[in-house]
C-alpha positions as CSV (number, residue, x, y, z in Angstrom):
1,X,31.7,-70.6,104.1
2,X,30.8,-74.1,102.4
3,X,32.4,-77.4,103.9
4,X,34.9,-77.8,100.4
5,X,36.0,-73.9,100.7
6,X,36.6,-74.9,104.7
7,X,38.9,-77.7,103.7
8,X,40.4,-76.2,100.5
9,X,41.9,-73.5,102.9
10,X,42.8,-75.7,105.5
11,X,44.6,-77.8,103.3
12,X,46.7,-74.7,101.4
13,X,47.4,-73.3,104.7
14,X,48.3,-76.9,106.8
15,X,49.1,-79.0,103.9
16,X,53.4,-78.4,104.0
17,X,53.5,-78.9,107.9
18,X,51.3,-82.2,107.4
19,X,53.5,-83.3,104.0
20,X,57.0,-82.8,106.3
21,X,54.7,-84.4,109.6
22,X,54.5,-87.2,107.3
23,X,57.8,-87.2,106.0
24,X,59.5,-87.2,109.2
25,X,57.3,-90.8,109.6
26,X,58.3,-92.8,107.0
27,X,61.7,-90.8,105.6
28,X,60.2,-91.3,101.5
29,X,58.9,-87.6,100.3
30,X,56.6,-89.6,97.5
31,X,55.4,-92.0,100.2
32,X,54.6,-89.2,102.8
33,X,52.7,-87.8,99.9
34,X,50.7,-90.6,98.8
35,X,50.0,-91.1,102.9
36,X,48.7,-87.2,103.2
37,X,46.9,-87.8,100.1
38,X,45.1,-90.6,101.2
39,X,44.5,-89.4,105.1
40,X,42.8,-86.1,103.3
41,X,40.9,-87.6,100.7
42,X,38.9,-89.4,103.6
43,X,38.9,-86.8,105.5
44,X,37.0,-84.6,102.9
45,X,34.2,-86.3,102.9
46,X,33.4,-85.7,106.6
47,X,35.0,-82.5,106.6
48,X,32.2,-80.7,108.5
49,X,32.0,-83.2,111.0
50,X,35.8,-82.9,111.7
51,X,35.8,-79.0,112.1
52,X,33.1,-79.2,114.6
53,X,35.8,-80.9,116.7
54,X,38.2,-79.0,119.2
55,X,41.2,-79.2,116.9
56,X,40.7,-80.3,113.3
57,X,44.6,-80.9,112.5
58,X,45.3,-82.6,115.6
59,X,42.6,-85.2,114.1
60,X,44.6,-85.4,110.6
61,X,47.4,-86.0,112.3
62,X,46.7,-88.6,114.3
63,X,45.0,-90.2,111.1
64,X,47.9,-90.0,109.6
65,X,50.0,-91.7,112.3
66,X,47.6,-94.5,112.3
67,X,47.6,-94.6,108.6
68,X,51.0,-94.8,108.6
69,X,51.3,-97.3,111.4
70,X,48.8,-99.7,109.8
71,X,49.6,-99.0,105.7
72,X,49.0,-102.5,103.6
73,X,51.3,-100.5,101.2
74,X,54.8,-100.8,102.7
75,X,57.0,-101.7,99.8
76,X,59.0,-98.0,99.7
77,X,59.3,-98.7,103.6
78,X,62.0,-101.2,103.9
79,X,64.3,-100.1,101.2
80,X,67.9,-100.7,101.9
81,X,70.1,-97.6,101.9
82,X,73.8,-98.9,100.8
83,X,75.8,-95.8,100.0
84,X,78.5,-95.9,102.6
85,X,78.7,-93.1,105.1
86,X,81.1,-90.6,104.2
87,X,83.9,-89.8,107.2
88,X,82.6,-87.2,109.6
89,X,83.8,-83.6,109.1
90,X,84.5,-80.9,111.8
91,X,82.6,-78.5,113.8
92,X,78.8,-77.0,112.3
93,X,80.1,-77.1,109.1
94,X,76.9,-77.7,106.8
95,X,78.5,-81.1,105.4
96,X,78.5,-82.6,109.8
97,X,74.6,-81.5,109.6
98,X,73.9,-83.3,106.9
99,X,75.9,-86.1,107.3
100,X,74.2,-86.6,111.0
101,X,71.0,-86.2,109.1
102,X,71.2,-88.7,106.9
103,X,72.9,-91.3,110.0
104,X,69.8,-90.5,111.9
105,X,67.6,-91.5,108.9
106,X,69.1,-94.5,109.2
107,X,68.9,-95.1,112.7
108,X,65.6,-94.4,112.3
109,X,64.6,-96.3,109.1
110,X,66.3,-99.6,111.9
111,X,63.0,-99.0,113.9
112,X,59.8,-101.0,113.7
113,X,57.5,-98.3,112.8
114,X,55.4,-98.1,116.1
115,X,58.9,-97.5,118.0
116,X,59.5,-94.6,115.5
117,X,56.3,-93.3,115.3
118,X,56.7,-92.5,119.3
119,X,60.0,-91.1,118.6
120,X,58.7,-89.2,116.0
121,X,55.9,-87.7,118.4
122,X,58.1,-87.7,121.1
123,X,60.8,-85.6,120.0
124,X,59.5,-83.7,116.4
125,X,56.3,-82.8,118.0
126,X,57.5,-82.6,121.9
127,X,54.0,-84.4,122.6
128,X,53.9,-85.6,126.1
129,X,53.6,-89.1,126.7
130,X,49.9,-88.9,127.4
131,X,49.0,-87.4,124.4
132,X,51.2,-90.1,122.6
133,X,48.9,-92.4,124.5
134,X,45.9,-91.1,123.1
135,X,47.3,-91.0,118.9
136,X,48.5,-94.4,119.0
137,X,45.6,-95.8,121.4
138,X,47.9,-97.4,123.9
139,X,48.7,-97.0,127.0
140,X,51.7,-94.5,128.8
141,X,53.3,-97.3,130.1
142,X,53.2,-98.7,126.2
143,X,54.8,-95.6,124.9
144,X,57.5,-94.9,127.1
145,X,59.1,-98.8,127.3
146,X,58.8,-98.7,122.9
147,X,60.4,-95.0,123.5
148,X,63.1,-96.7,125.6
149,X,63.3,-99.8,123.4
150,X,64.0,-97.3,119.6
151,X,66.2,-95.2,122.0
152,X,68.4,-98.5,122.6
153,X,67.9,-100.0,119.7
154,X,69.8,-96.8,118.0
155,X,72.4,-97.0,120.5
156,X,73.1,-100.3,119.3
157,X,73.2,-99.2,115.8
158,X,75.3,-96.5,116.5
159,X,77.9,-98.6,118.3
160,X,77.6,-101.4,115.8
161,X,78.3,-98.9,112.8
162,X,80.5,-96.6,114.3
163,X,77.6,-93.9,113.6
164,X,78.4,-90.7,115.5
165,X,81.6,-91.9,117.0
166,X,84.1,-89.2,116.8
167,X,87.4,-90.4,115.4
């Protein structure tokens, strides 16, 4: 199989799980495109080289973390959500989920984005704190005082805002 048939199918079959990996990092669906976009377009041209490696996607990913932790490009970033939230419903409805997903966007969008980038590892990937270590080339000690730093920080927000206070 040639090198551009090897990345063709790794990008129809990994492509979504990168685009929402992505997405979960910056919160902006055209942004986390543009991000994957640019992270595989690089990628490409070293693509044989890369799939010599133990695990090509763990590569792109942490690319993409480091992309997206170092972007000159952050003018979508810092957008300023102003829609009030609604009142919180009752129960599982559907409405509660997606009204605590769009207060945890927020919460997370508070973050600088190295604090949300561990979060992001930390709790959408359940990557231990080593292999955090190792993406964002820092140390364990690094990762788990910025994971206890964003944790706070949105425990501030929360009380400031009222944000998943039950009435």
């Amino acid at each position: 199989m040639r090198p551009a048939d090897d990345f063709d199918e790794f990008v129809h079959g990994r492509g979504r799980a990168l685009l929402r990996f992505a997405y979960v990092l910056c919160g902006d669906a055209h942004l986390a495109e543009d991000l994957v976009q640019e992270v595989l377009a690089r990628m490409h041209r070293r693509w044989d080289r890369i799939t010599a490696m133990d695990s090509a996607e763990a590569y792109v990913r942490t690319a993409i973390v480091r992309q997206f932790l170092t972007w000159s490009r952050r003018r979508a970033y810092h957008e300023a959500v102003r829609a009030d939230l609604p009142e919180p419903t009752g129960g599982d409805e559907p409405q509660q989920q997606i009204v605590a997903r769009d207060q945890m966007w927020r919460l997370l969008h508070g973050l600088p984005r190295a604090q949300r980038a561990v979060l992001v590892l930390r709790f959408y990937l359940d990557l231990p704190d080593d292999e955090i270590a190792v993406l964002l080339d820092c140390g364990q000690s690094t990762v788990r005082s910025q994971a206890a730093r964003a944790l706070s920080r949105m425990r501030t927000l929360m009380n400031e805002t009222g944000v998943g206070v039950d009435g």
